[in-house]
Biopython code that builds the backbone (N, CA, C, O; Angstrom):
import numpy as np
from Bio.PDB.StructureBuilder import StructureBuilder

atoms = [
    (1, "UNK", "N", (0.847, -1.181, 0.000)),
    (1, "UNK", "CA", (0.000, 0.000, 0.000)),
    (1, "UNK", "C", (0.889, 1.240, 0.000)),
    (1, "UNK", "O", (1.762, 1.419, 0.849)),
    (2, "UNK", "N", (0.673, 1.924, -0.804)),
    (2, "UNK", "CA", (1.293, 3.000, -0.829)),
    (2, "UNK", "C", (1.323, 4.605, 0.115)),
    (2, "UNK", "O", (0.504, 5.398, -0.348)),
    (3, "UNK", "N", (1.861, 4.970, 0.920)),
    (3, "UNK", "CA", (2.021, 6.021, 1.303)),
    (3, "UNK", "C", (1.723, 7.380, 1.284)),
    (3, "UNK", "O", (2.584, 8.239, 1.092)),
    (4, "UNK", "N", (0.205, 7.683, 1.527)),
    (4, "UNK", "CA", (-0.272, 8.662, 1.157)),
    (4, "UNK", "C", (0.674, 10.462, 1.101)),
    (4, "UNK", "O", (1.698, 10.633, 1.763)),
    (5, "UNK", "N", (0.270, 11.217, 0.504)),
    (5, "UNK", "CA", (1.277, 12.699, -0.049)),
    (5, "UNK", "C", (1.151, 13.245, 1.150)),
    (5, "UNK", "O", (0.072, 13.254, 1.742)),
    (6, "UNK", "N", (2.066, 13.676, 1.553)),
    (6, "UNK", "CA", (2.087, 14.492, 2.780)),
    (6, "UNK", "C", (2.458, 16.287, 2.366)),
    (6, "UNK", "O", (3.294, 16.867, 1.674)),
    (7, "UNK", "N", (1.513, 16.611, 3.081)),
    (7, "UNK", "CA", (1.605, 18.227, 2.200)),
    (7, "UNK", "C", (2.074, 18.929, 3.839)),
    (7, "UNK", "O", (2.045, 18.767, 5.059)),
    (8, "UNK", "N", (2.562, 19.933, 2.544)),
    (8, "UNK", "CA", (2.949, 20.834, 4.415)),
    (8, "UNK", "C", (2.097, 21.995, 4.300)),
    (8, "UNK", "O", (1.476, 22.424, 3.328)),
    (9, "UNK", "N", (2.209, 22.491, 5.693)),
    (9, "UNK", "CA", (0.731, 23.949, 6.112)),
    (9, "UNK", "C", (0.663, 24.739, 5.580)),
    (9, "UNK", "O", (-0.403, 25.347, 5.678)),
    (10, "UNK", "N", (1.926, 25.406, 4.472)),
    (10, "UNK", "CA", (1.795, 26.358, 3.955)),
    (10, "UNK", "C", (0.986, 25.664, 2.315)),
    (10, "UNK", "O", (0.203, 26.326, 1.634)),
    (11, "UNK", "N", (1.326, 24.572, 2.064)),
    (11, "UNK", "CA", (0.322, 23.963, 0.508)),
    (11, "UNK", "C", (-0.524, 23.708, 1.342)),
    (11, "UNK", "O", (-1.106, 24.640, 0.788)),
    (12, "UNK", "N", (-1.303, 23.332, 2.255)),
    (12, "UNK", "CA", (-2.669, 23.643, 2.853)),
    (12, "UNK", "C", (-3.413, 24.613, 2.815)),
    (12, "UNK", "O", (-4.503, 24.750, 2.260)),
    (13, "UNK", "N", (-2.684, 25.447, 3.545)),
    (13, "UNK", "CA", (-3.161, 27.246, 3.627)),
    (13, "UNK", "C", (-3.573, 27.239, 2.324)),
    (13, "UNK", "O", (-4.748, 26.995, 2.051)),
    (14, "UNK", "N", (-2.439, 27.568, 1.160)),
    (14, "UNK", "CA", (-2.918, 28.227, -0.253)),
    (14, "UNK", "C", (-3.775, 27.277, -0.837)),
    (14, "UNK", "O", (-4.585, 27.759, -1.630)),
    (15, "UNK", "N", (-3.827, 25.915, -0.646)),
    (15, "UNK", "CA", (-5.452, 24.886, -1.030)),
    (15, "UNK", "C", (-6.771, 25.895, -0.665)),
    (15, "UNK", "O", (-7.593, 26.258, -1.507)),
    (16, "UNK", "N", (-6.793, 26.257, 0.722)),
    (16, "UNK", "CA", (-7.948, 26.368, 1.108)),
    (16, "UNK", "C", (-8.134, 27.828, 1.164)),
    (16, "UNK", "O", (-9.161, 28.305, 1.646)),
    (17, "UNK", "N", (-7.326, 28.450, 0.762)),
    (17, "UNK", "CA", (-7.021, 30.105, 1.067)),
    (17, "UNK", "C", (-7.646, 30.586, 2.582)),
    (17, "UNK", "O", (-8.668, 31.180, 2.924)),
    (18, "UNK", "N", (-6.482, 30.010, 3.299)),
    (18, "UNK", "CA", (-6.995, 30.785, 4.930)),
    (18, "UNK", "C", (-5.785, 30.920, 5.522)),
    (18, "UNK", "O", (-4.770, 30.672, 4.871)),
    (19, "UNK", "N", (-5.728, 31.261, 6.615)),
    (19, "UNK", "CA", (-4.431, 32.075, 7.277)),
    (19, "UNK", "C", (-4.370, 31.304, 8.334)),
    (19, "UNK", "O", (-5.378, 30.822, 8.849)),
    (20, "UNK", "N", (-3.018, 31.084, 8.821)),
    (20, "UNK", "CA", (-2.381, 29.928, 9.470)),
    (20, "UNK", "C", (-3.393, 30.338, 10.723)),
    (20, "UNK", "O", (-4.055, 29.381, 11.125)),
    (21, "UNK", "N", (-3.600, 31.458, 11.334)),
    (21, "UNK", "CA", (-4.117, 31.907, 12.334)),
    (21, "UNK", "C", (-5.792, 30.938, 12.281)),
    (21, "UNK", "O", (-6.147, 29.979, 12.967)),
    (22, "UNK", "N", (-6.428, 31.588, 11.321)),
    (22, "UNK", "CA", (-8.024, 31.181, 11.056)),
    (22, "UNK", "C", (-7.975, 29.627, 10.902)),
    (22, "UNK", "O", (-8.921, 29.007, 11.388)),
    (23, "UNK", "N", (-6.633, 28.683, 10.063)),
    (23, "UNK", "CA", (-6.676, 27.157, 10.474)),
    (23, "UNK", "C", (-6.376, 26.916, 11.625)),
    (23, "UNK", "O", (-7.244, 26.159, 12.059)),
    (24, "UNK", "N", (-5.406, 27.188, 12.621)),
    (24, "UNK", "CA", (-5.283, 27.102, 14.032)),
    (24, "UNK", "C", (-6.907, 27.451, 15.389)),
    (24, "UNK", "O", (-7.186, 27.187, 16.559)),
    (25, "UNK", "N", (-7.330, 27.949, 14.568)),
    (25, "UNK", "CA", (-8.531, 28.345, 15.635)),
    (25, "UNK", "C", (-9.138, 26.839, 15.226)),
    (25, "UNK", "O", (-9.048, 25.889, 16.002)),
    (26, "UNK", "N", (-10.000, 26.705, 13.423)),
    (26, "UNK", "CA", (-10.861, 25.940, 12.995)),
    (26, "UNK", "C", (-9.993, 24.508, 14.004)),
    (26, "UNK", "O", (-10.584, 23.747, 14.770)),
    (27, "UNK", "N", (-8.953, 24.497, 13.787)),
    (27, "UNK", "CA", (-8.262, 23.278, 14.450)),
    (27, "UNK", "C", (-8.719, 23.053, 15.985)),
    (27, "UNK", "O", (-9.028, 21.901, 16.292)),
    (28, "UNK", "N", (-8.792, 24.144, 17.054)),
    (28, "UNK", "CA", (-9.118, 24.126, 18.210)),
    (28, "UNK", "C", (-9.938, 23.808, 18.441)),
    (28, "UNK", "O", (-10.066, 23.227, 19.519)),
    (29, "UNK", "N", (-11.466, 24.055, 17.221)),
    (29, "UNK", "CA", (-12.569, 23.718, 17.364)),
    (29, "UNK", "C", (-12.748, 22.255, 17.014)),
    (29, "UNK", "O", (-13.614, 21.667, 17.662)),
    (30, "UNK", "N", (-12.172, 21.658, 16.225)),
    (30, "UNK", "CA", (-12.237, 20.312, 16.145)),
    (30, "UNK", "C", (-12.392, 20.563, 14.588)),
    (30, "UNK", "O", (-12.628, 19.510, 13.995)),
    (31, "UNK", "N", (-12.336, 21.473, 13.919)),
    (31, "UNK", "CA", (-12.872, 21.657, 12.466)),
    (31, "UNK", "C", (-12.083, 21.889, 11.309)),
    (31, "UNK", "O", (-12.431, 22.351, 10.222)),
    (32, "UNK", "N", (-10.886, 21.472, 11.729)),
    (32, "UNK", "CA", (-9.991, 21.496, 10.597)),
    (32, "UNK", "C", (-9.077, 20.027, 9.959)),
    (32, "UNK", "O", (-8.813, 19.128, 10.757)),
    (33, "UNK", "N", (-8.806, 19.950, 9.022)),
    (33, "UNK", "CA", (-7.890, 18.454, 8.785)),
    (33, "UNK", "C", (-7.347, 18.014, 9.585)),
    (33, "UNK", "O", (-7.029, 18.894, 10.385)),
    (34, "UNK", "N", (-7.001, 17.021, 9.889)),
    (34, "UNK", "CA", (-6.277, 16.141, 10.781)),
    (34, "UNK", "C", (-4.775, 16.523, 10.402)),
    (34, "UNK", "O", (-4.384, 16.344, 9.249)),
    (35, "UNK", "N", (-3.805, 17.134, 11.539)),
    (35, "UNK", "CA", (-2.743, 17.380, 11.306)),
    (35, "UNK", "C", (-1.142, 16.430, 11.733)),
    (35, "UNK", "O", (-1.019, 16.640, 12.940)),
    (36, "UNK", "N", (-0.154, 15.690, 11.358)),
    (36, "UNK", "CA", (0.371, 15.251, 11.586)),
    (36, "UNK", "C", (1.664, 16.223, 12.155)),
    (36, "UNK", "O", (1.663, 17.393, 11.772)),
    (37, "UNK", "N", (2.611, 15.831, 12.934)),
    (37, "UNK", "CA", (3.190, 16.650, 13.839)),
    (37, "UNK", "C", (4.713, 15.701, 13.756)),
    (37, "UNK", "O", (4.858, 14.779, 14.559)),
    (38, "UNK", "N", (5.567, 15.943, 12.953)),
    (38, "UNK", "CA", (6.937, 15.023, 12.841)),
    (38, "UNK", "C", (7.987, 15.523, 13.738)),
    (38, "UNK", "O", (8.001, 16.570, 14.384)),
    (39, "UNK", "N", (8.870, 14.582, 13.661)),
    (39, "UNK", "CA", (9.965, 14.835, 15.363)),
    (39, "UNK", "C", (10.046, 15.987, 14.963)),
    (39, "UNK", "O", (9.456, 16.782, 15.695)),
    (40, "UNK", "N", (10.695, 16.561, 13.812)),
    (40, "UNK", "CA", (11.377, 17.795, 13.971)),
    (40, "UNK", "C", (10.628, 19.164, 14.098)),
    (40, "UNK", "O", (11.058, 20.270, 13.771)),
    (41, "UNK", "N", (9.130, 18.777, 14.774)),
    (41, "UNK", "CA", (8.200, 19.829, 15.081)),
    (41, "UNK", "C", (7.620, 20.080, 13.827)),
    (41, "UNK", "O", (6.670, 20.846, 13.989)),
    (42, "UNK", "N", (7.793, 19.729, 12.482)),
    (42, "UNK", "CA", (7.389, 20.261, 11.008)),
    (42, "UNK", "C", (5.732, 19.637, 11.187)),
    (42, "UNK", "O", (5.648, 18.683, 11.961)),
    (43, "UNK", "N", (4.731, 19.997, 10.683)),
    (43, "UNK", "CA", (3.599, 19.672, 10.649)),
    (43, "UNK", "C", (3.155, 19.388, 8.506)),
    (43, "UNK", "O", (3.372, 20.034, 7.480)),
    (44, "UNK", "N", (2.529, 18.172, 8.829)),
    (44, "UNK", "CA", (1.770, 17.826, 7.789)),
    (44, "UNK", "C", (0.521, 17.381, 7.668)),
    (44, "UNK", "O", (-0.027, 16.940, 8.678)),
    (45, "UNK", "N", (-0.113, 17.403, 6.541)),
    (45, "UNK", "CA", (-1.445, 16.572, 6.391)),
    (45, "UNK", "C", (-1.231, 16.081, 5.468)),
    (45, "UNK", "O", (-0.579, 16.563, 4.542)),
    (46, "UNK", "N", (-1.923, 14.596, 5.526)),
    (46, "UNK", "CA", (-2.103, 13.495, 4.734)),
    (46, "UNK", "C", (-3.150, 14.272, 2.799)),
    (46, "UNK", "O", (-4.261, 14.788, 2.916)),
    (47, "UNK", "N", (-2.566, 14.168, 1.577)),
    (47, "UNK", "CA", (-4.369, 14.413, 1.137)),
    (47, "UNK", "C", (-5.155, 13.948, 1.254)),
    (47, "UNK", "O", (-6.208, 14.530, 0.994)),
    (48, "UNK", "N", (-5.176, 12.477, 1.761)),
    (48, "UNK", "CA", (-6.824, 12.306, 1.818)),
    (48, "UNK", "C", (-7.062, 12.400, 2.873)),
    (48, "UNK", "O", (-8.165, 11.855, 2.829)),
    (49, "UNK", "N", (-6.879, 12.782, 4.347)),
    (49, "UNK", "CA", (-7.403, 13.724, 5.305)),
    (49, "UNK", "C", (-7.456, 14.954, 4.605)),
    (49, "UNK", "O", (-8.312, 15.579, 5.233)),
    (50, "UNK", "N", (-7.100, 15.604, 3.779)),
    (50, "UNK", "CA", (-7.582, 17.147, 3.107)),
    (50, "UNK", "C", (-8.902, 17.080, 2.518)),
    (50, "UNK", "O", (-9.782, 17.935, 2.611)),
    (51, "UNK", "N", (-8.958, 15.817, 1.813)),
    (51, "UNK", "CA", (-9.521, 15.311, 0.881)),
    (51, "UNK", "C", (-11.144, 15.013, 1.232)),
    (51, "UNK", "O", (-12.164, 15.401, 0.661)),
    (52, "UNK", "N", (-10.940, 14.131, 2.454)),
    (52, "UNK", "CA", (-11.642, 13.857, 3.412)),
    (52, "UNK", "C", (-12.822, 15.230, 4.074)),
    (52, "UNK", "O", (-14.034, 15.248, 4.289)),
    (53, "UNK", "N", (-11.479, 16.470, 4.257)),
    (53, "UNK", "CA", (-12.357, 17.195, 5.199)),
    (53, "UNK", "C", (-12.962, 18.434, 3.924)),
    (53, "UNK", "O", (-13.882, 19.193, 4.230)),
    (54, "UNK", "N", (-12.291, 18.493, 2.476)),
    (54, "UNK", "CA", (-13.450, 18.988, 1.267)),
    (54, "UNK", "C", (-14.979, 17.918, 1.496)),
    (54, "UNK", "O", (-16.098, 18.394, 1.691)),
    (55, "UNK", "N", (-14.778, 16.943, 1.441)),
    (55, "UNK", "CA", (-15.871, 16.136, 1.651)),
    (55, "UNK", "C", (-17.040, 16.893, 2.291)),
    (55, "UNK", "O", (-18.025, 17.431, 1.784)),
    (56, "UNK", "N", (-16.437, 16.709, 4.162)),
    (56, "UNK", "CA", (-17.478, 17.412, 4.654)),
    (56, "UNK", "C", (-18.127, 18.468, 4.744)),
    (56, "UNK", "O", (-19.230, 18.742, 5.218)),
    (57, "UNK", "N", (-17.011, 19.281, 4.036)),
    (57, "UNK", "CA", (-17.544, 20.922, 4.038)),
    (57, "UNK", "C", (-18.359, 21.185, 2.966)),
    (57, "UNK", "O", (-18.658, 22.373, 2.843)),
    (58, "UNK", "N", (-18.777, 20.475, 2.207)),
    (58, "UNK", "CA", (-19.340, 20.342, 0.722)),
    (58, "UNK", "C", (-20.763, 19.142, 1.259)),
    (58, "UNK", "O", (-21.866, 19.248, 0.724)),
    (59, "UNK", "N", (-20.544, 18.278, 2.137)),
    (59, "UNK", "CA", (-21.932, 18.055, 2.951)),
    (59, "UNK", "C", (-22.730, 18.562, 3.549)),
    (59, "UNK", "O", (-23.960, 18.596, 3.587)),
    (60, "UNK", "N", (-21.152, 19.370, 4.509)),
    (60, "UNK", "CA", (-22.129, 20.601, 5.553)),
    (60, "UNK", "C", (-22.387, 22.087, 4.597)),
    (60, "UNK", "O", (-22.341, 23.161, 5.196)),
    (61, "UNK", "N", (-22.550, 22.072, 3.696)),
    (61, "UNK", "CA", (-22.672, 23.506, 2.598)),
    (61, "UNK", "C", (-24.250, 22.914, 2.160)),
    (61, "UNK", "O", (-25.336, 23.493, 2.155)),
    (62, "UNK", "N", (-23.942, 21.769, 1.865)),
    (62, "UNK", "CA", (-25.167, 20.936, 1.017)),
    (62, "UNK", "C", (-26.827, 21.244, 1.986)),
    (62, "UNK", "O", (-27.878, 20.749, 1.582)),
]
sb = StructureBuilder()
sb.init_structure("model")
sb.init_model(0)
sb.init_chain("A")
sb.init_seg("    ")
for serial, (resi, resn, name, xyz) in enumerate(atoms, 1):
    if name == "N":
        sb.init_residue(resn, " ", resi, " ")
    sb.init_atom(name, np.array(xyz, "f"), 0.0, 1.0, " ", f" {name:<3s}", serial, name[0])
structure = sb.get_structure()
């Protein structure tokens, strides 16, 4: 199985056009992608956790 793309916060940010600030809140709330957190403190997301959370926002729009 192959190894899903790991994107970093700043190709997140410009995906979704929002500001590290406004994903850090949505995150607090429970409402943002699932973020991965590597030793060297660098943060990523999986795409299909990105992928995943277009899903719901396009359910919850619906």
């Amino acid at each position: 199985m192959a190894r899903p793309k790991m994107l970093r916060l700043p190709e997140v940010l410009a995906e979704i056009d929002m500001s590290r600030a406004a994903f850090y809140r949505m995150r607090a709330r429970g409402q943002a992608p699932r973020i991965r957190k590597l030793p060297n403190g660098q943060v990523r997301v999986s795409r299909r956790d990105l992928d995943a959370w277009w899903e719901t926002c396009e359910q919850s729009a619906a």
